[in-house]
PAVO-478520 format. One record per residue: chain; residue in three letters; z, y, x of N, C-alpha, C, O in turn. Coordinates in Angstrom, 3 decimals, padded with zeros to 6 digits. Each point is the difference from the previous one (the first is absolute). Layout:
<pts>
   unit   code        n_Z        n_Y        n_X       ca_Z       ca_Y       ca_X        c_Z        c_Y        c_X        o_Z        o_Y        o_X
      A    ALA          Z          Y          X          Z          Y          X          Z          Y          X          Z          Y          X
...
</pts>
This chain:
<pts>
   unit   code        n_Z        n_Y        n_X       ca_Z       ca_Y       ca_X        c_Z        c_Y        c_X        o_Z        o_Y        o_X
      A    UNK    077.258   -009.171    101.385   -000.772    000.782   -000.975    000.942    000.890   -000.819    001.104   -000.481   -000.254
      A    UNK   -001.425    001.878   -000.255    000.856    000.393   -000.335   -000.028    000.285   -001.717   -001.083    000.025   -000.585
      A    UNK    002.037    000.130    000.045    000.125   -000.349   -001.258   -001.356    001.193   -000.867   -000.546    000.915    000.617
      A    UNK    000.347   -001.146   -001.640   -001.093    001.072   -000.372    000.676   -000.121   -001.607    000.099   -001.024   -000.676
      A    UNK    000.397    002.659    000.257    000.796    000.008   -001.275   -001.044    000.270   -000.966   -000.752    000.868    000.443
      A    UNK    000.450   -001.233   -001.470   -000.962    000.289   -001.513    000.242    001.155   -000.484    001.084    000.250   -000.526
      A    UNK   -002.084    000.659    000.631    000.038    001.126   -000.612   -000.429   -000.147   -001.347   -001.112   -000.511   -000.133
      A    UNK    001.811    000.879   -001.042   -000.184    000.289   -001.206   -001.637    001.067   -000.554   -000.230    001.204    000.116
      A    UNK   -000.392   -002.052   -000.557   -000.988    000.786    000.008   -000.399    000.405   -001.456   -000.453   -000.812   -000.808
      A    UNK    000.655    002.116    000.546    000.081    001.040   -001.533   -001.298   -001.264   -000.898   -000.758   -000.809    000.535
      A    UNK    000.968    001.124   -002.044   -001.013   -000.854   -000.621   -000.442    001.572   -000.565    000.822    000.486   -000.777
      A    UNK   -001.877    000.250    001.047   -000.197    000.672   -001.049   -001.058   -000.407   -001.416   -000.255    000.783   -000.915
      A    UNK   -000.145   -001.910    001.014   -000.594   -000.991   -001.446    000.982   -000.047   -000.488   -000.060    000.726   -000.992
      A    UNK    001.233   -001.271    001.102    000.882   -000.312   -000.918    000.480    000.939   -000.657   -000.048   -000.026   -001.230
      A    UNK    000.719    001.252    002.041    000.559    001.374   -001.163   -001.162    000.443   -000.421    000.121    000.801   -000.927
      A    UNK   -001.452   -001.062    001.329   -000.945    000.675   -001.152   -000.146   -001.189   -001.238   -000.329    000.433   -001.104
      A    UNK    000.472   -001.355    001.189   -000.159   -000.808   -001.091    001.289    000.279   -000.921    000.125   -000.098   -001.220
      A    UNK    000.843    000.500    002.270    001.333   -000.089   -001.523    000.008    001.218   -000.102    000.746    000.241   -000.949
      A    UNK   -001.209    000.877    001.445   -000.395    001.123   -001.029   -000.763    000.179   -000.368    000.095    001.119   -000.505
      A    UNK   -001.252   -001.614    000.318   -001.078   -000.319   -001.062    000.853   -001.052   -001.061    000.015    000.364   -001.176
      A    UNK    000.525   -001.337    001.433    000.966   -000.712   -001.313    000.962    000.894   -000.605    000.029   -000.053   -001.230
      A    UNK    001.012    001.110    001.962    000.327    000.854   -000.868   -000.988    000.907   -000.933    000.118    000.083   -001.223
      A    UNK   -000.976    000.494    001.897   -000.939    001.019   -000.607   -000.618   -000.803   -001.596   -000.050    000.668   -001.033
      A    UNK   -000.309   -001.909    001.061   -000.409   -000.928   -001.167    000.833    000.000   -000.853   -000.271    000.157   -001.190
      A    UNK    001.309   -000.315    001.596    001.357   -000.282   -000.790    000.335    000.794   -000.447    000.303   -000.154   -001.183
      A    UNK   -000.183    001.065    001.586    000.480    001.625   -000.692   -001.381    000.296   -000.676    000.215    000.819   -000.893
      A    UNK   -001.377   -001.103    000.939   -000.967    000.800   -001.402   -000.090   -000.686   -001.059   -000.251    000.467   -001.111
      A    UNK    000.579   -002.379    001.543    000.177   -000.460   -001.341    001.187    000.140   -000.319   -000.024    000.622   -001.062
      A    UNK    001.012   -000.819    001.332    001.481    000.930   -001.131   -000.158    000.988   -000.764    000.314   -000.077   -001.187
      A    UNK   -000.889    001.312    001.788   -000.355    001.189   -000.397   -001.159    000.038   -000.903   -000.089    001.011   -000.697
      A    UNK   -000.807   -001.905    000.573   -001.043   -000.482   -001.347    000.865   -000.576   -000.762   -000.167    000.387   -001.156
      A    UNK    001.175   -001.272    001.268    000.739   -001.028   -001.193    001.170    001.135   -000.385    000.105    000.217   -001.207
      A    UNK    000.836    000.574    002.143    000.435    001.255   -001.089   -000.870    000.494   -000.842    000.010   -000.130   -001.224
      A    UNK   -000.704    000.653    001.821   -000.851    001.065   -000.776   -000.675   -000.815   -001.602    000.339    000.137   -001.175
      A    UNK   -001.020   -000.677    001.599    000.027   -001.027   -001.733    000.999   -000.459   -000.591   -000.137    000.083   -001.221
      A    UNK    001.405   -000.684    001.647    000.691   -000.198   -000.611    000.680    001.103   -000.912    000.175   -000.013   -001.218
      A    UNK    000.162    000.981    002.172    000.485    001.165   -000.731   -000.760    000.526   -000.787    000.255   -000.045   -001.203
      A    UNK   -001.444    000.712    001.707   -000.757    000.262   -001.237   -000.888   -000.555   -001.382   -000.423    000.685   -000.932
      A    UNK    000.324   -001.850    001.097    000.032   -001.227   -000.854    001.540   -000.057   -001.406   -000.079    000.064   -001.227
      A    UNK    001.325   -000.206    002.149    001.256    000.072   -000.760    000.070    000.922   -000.770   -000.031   -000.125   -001.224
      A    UNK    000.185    001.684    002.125   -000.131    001.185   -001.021   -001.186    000.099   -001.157    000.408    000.291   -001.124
      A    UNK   -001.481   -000.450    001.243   -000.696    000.320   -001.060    000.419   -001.039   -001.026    000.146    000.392   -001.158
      A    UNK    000.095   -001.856    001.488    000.534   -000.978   -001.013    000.967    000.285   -000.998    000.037   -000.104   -001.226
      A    UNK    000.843    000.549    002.238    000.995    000.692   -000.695   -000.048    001.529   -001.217    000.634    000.204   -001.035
      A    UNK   -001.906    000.814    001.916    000.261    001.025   -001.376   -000.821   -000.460   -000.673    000.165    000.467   -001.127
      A    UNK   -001.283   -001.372    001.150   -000.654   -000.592   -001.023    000.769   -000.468   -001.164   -000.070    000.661   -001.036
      A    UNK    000.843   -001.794    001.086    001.029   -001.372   -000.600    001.345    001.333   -000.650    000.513   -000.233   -001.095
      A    UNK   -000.121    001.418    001.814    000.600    000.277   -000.891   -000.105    001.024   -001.105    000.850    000.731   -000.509
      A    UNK   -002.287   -000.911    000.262   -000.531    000.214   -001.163   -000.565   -000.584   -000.807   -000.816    000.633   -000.671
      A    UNK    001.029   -002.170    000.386    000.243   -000.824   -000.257    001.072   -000.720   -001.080    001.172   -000.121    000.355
      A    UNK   -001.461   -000.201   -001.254    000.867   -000.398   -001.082    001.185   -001.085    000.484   -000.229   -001.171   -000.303
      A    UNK    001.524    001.461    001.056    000.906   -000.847    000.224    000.903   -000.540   -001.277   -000.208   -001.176   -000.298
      A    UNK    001.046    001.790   -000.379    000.507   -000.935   -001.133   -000.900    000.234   -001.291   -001.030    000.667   -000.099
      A    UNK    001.651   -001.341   -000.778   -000.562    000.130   -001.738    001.344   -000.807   -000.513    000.959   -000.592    000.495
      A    UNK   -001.642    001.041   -002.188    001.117   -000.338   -000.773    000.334    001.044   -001.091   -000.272    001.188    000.174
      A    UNK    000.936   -001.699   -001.438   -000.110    000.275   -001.275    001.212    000.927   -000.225    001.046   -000.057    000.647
      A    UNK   -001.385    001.123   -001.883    001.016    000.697   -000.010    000.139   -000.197   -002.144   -001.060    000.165   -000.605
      A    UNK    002.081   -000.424   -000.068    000.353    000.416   -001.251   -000.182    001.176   -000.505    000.716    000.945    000.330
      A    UNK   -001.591   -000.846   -001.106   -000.762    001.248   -000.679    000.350   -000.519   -001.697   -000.271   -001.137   -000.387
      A    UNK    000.817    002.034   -000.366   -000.199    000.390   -001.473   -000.097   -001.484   -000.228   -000.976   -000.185   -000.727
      A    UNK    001.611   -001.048    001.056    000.217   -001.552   -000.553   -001.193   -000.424    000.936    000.192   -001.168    000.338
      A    UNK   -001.255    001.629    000.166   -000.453   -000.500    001.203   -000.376   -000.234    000.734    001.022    000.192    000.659
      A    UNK   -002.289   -000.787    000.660    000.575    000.264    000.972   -000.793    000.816    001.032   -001.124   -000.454   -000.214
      A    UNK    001.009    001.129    000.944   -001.083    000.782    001.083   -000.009   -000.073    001.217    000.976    000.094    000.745
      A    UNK   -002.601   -000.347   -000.323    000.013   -001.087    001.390    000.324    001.671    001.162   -000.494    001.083   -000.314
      A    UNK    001.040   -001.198    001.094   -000.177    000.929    000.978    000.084   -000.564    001.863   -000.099   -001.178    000.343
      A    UNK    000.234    001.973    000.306   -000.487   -000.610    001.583    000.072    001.386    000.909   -000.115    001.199   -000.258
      A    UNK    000.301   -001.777    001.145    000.452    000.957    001.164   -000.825    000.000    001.673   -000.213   -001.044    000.616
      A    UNK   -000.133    002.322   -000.140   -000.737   -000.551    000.933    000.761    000.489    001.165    000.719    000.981   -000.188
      A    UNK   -000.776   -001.645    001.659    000.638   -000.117    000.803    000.404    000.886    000.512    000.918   -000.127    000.810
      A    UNK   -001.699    001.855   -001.231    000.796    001.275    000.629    001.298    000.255   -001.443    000.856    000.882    000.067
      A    UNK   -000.968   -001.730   -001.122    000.972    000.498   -000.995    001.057   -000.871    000.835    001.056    000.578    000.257
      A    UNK   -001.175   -001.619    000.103    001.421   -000.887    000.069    000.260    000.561    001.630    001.175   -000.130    000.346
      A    UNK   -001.810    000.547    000.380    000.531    000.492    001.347   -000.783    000.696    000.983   -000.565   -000.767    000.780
      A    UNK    000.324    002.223   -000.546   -000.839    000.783    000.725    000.088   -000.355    001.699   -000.643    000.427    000.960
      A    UNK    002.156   -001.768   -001.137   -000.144    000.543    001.699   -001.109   -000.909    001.033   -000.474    000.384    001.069
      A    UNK    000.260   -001.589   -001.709   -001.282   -000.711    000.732   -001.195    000.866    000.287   -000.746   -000.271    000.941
      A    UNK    000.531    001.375   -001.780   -001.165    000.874    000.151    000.348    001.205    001.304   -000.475    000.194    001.119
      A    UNK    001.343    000.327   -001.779    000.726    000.479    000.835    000.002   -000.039    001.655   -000.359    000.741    000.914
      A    UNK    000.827   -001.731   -001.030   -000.081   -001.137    001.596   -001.233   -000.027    000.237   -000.183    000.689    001.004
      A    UNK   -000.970   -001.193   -001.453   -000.931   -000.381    000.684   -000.807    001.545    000.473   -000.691   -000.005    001.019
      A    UNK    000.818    001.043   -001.684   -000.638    001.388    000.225    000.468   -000.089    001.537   -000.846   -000.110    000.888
      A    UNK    002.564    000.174   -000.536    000.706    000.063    001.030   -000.430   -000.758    001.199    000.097    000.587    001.078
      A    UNK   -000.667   -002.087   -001.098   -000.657   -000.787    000.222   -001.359   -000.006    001.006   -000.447   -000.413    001.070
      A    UNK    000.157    001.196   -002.263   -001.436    000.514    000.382    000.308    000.775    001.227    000.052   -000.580    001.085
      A    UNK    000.180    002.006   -001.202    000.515    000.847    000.828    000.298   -000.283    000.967   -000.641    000.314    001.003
      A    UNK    001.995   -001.183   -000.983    000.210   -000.498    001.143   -001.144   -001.017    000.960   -000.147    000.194    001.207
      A    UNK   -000.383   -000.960   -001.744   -001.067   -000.274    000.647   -000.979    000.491    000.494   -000.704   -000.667    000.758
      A    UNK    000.429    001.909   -001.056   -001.467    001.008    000.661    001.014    000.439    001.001   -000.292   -000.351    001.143
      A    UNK    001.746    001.230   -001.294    000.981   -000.037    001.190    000.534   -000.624    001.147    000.648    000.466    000.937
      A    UNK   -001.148   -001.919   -001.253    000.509   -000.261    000.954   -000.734   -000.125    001.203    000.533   -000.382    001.042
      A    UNK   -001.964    000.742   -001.148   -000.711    000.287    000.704    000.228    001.122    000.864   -000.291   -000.039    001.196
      A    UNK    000.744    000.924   -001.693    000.094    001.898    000.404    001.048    000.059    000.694    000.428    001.150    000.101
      A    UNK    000.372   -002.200    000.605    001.295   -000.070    000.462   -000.077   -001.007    001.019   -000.841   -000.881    000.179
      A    UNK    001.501    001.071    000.221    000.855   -000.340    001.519    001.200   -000.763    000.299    001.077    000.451   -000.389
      A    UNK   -001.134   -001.917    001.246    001.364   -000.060    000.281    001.204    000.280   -001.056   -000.216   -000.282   -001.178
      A    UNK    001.292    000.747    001.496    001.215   -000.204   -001.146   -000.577    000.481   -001.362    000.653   -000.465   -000.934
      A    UNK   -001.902    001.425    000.466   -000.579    000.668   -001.145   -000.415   -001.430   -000.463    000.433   -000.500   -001.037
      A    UNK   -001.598   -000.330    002.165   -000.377   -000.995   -001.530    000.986   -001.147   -000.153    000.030   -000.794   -000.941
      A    UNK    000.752    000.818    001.973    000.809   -000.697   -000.888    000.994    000.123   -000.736    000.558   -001.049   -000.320
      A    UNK    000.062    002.480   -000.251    000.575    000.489   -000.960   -000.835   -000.018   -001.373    000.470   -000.141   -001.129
      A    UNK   -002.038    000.346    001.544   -000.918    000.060   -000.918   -000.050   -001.463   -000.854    000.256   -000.177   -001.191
      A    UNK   -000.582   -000.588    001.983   -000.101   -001.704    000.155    001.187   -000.550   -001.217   -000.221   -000.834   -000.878
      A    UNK    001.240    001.417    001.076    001.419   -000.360   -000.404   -000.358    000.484   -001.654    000.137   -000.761   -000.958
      A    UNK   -000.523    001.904    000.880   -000.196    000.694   -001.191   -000.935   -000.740   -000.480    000.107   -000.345   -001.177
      A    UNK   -001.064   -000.014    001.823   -001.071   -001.353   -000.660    000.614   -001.276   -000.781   -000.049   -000.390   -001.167
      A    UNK    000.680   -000.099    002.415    000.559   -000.880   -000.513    001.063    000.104   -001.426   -000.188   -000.530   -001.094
      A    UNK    000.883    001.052    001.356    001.395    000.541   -001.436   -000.730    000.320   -001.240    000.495   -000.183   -001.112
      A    UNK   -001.970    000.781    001.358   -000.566   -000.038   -001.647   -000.494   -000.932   -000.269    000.213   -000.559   -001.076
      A    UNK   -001.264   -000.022    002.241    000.305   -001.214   -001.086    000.724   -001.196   -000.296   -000.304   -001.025   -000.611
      A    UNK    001.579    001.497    001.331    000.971   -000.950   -000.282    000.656    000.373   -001.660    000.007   -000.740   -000.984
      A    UNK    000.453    001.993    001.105   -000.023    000.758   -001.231   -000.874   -000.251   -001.558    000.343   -000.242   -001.157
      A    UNK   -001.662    000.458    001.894   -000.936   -000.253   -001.395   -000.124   -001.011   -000.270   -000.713   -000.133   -000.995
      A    UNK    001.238   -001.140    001.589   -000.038   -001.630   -000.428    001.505   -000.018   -000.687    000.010   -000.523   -001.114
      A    UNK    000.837    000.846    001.436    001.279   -000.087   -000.585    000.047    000.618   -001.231    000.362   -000.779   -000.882
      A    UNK   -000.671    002.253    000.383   -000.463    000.542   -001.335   -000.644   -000.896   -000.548    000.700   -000.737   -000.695
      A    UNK   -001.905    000.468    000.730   -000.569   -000.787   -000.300    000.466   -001.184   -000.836   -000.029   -000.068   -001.229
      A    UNK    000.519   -000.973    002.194    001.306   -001.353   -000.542    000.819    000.521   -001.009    000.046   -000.540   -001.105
      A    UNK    000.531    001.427    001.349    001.078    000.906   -001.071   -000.819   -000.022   -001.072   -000.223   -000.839   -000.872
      A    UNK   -000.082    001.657    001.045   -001.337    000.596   -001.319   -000.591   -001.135   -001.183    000.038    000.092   -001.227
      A    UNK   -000.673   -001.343    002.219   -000.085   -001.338   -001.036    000.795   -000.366   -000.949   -000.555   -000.628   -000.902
      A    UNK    002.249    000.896    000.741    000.650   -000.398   -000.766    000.563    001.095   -001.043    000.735   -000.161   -000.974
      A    UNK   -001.348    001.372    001.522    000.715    001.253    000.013   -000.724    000.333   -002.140   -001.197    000.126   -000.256
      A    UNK    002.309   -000.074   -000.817   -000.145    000.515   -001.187   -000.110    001.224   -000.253   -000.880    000.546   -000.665
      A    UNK    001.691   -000.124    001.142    000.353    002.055   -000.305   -000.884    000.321   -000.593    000.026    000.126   -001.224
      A    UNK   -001.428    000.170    002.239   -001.528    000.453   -000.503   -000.212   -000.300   -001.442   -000.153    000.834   -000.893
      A    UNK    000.164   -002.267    000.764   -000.480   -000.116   -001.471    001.122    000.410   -001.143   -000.297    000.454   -001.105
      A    UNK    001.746   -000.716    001.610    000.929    000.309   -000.817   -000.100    001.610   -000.424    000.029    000.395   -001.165
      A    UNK   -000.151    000.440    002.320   -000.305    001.567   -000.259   -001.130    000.015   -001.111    000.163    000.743   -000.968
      A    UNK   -001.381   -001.582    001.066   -001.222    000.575   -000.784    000.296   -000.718   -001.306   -000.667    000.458   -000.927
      A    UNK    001.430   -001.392    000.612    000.494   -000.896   -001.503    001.189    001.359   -000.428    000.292    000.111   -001.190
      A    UNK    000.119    000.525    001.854    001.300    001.284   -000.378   -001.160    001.003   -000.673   -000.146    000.340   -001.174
      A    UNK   -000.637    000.007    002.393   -000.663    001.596   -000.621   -000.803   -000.258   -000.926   -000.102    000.892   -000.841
      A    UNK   -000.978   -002.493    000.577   -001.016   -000.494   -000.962    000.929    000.202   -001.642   -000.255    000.821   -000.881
      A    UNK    001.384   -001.897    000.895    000.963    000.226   -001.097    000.487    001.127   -000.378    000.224    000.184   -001.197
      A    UNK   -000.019    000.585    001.939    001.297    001.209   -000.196    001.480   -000.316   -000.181    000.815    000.731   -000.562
      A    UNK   -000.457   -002.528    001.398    001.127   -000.566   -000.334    000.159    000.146    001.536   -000.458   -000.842    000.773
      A    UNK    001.246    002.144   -000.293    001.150   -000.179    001.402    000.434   -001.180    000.117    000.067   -000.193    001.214
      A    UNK    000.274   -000.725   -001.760    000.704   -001.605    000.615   -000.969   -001.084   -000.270    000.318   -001.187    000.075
      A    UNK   -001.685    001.664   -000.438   -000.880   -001.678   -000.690   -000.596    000.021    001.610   -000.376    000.859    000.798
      A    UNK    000.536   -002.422   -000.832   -000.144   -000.759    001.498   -001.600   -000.805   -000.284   -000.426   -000.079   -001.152
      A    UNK   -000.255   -000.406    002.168   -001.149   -000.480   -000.204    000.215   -001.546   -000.256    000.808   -000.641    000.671
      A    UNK   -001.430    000.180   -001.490   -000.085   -001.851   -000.140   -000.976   -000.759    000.729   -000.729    000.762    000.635
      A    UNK    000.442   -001.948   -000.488   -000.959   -000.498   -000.065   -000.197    000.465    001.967   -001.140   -000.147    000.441
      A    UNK    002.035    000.565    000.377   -000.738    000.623    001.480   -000.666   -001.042    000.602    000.572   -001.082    000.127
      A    UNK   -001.735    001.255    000.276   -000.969   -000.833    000.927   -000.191    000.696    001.010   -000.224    001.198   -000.175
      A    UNK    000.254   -001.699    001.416   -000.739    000.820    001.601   -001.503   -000.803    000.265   -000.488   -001.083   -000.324
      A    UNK    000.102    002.174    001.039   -001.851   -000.762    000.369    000.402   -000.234    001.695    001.095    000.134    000.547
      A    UNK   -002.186   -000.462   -000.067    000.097   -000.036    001.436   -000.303    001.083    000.763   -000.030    000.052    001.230
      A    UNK   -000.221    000.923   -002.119   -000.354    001.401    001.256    001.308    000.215    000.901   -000.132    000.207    001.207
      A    UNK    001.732   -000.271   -001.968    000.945    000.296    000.955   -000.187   -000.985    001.125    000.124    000.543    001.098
      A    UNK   -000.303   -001.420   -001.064    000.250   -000.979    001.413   -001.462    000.191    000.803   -000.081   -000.032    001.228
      A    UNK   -000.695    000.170   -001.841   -001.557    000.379    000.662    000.201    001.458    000.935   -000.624    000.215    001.039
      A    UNK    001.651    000.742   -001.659    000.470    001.209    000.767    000.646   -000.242    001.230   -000.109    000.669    001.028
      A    UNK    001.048   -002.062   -001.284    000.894   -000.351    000.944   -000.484   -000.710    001.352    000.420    000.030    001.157
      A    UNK   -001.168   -000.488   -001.607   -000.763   -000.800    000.968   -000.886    001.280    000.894   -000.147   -000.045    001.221
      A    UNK   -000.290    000.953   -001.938   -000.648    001.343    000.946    000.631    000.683    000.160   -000.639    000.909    000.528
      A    UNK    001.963   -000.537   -000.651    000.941    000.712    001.002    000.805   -001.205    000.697    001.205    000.199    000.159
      A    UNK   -001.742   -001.443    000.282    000.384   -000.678    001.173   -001.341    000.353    000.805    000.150    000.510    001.110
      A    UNK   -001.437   -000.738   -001.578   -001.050    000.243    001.327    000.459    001.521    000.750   -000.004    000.296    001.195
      A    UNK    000.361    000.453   -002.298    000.466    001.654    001.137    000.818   -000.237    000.562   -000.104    000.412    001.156
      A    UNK    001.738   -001.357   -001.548    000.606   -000.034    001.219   -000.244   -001.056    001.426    000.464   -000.028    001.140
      A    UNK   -001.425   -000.761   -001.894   -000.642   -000.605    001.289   -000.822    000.812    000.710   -000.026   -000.059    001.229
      A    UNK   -000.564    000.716   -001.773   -000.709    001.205    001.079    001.097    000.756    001.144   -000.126   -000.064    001.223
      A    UNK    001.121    000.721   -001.900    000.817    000.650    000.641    001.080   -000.694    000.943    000.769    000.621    000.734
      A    UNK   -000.842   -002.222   -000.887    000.440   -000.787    001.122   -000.735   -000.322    000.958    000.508   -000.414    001.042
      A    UNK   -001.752    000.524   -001.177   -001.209   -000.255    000.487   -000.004    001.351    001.130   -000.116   -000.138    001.218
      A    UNK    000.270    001.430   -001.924    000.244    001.397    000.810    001.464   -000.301    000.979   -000.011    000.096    001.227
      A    UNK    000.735   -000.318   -001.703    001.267   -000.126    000.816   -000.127   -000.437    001.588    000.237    000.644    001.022
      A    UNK   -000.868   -002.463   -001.288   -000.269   -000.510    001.065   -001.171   -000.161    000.781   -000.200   -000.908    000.806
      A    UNK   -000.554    001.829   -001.088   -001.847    000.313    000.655   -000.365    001.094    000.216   -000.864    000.477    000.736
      A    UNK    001.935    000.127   -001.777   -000.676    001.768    000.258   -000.156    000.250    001.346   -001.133    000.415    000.247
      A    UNK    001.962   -000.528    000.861    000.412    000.533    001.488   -001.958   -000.208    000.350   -000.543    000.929    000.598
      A    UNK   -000.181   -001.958   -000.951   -001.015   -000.347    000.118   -001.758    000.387   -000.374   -001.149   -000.234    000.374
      A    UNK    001.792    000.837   -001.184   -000.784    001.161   -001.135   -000.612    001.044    000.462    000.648    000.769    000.709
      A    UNK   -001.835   -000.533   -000.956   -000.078    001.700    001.047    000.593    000.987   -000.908    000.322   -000.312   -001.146
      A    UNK   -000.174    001.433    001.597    000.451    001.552   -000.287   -001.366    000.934   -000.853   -001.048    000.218    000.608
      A    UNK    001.207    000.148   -001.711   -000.695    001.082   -000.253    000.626    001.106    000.584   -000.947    000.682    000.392
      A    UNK    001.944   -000.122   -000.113    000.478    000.981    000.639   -000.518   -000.036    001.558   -000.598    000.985    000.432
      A    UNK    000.811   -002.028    000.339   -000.585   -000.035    001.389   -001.514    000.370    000.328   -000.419    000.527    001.031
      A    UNK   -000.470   -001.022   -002.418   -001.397    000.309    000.597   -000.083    001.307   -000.372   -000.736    000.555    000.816
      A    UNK    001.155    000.282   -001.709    000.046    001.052   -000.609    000.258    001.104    001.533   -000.738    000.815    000.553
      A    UNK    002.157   -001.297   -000.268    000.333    000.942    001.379   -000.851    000.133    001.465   -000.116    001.005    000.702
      A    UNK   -000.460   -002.411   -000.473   -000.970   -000.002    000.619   -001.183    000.914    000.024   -000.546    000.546    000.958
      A    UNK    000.182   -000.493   -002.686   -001.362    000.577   -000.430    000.219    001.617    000.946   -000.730    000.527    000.840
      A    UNK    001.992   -000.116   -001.400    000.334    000.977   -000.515    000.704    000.609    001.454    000.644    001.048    000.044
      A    UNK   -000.954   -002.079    001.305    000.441    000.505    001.050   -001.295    001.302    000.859   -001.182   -000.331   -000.083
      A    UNK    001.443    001.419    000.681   -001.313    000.247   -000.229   -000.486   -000.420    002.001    000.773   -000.376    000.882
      A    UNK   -001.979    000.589   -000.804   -000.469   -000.847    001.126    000.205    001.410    001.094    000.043    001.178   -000.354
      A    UNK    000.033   -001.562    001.355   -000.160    001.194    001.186   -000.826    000.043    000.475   -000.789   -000.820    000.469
      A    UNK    000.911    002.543   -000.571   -001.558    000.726    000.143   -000.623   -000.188    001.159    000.653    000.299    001.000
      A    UNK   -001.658   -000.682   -000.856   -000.950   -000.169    001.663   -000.339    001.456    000.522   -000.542    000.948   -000.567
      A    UNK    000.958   -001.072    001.617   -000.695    001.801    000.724   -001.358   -000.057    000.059   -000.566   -001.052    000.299
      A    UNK    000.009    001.993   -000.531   -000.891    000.660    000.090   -000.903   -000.476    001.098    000.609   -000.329    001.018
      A    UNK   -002.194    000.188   -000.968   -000.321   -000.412    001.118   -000.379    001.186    001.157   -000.502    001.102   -000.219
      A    UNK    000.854   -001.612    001.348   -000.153    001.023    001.296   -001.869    000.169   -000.108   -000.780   -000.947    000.098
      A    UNK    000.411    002.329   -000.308   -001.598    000.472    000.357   -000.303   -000.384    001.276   -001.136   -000.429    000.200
      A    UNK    001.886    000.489    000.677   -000.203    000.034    001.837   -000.048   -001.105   -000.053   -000.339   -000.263    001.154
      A    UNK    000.430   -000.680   -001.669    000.044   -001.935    000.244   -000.973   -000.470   -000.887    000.176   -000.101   -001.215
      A    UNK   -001.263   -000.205    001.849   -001.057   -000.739   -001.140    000.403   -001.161   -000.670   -000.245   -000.315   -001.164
      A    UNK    001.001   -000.400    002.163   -000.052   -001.453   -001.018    001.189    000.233   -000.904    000.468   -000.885   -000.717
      A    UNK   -000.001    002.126    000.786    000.666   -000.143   -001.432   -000.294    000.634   -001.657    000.487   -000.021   -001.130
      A    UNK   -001.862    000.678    002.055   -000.587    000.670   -001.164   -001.222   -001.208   -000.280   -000.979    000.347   -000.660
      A    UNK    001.049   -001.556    001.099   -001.084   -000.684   -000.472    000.996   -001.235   -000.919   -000.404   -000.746   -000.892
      A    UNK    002.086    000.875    001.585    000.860   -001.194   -000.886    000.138    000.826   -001.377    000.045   -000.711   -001.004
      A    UNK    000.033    002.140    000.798    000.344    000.559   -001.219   -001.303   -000.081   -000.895    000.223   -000.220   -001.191
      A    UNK   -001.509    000.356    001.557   -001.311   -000.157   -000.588    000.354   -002.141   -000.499    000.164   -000.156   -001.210
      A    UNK   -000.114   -000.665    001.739    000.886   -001.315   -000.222   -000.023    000.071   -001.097   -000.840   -000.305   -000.846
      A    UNK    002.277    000.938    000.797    001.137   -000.465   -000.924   -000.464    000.955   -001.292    000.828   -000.068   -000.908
      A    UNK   -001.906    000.899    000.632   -000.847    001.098   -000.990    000.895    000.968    000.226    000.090    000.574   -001.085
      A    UNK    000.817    000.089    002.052    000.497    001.237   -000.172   -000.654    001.271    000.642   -000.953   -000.165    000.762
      A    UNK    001.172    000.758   -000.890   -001.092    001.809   -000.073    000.716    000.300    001.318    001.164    000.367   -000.163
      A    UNK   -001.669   -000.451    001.686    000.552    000.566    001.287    000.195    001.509    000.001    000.912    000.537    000.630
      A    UNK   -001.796    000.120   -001.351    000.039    001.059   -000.240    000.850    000.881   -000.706   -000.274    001.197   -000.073
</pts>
């Protein structure tokens, strides 16, 4: 009897199931960026308008409450998250090495606007500047400094943006293209000839399809 070798026989269920598991996978990433980031940013220009320190300044024997809000002690968390933003509607509009240069820029603000942020919680200047110009004393320093929780509430939402933009890093490839359907749209279709008069059945396929044989 003679030997009979096993032919390998293709699964095509299986690569449709694991690209249907990629295809899943990539729209929920691309839902959990997209909230995260835009969730973070608005947290963020919300909170830094927001009363971050307080604290007393020496007036005429005594004393005046004053306070600072989170674009006085540091513009760049706001800053960042505008950038943020941007970059996130971008990274859609891009391609290959674009979103992930884009992605990168995601990520760094809000790596950025969480780090300002931390700073910022401990950060005096703000109130020390407004205890200088309130007095008219160039060297009177503020007493009494208290911080609220808006700085770390900032911090915590410029981590959801840079979780978004890690989120872009390693899923984007997965993501569809606003630029791709755009070029598609925007490809134009080729023109059908004209139908032949001398050939009926093609003046009965153009009547079909509603075009004028005539």
């Amino acid at each position: 009897m003679g030997c009979v070798s096993a032919v390998p026989v293709p699964q095509p269920r299986a690569r449709s199931a694991n690209s249907s598991s990629t295809a899943d996978n990539g729209r929920r990433t691309l839902v959990l960026a997209l909230l995260l980031g835009a969730i973070g940013a608005t947290v963020v220009l919300i909170t830094s308008g927001q009363t971050w320190a307080e604290g007393t300044a020496e007036v005429g024997g005594g004393t005046l409450a004053l306070d600072a809000e989170g674009r006085d002690v540091t513009g760049v968390p706001a800053a960042l998250a505008v950038v943020g933003l941007a970059a996130l509607v971008a990274v859609f509009a891009v391609r290959r090495a674009g979103r992930v240069l884009v992605a990168a820029v995601l990520a760094l603000s809000g790596a950025g606007a969480a780090l300002a942020a931390f700073r910022g919680a401990y950060d005096s200047s703000a109130l020390d500047a407004e205890a200088a110009r309130t007095t008219g004393n160039a060297s009177a320093t503020i007493n009494a400094l208290t911080h609220t929780a808006w700085p770390f509430v900032t911090t915590a939402a410029g981590v959801l943006i840079l979780l978004a933009g890690v989120l872009a890093l390693r899923y984007g490839r997965q993501w569809p293209s606003m630029s791709g359907r755009y070029e598609r749209e925007a490809t134009p279709r080729a023109a059908k000839p004209p139908a032949d008069p001398d050939r009926p059945e093609e003046l009965w396929k153009a009547l079909d399809r509603g075009e004028d044989p005539t």
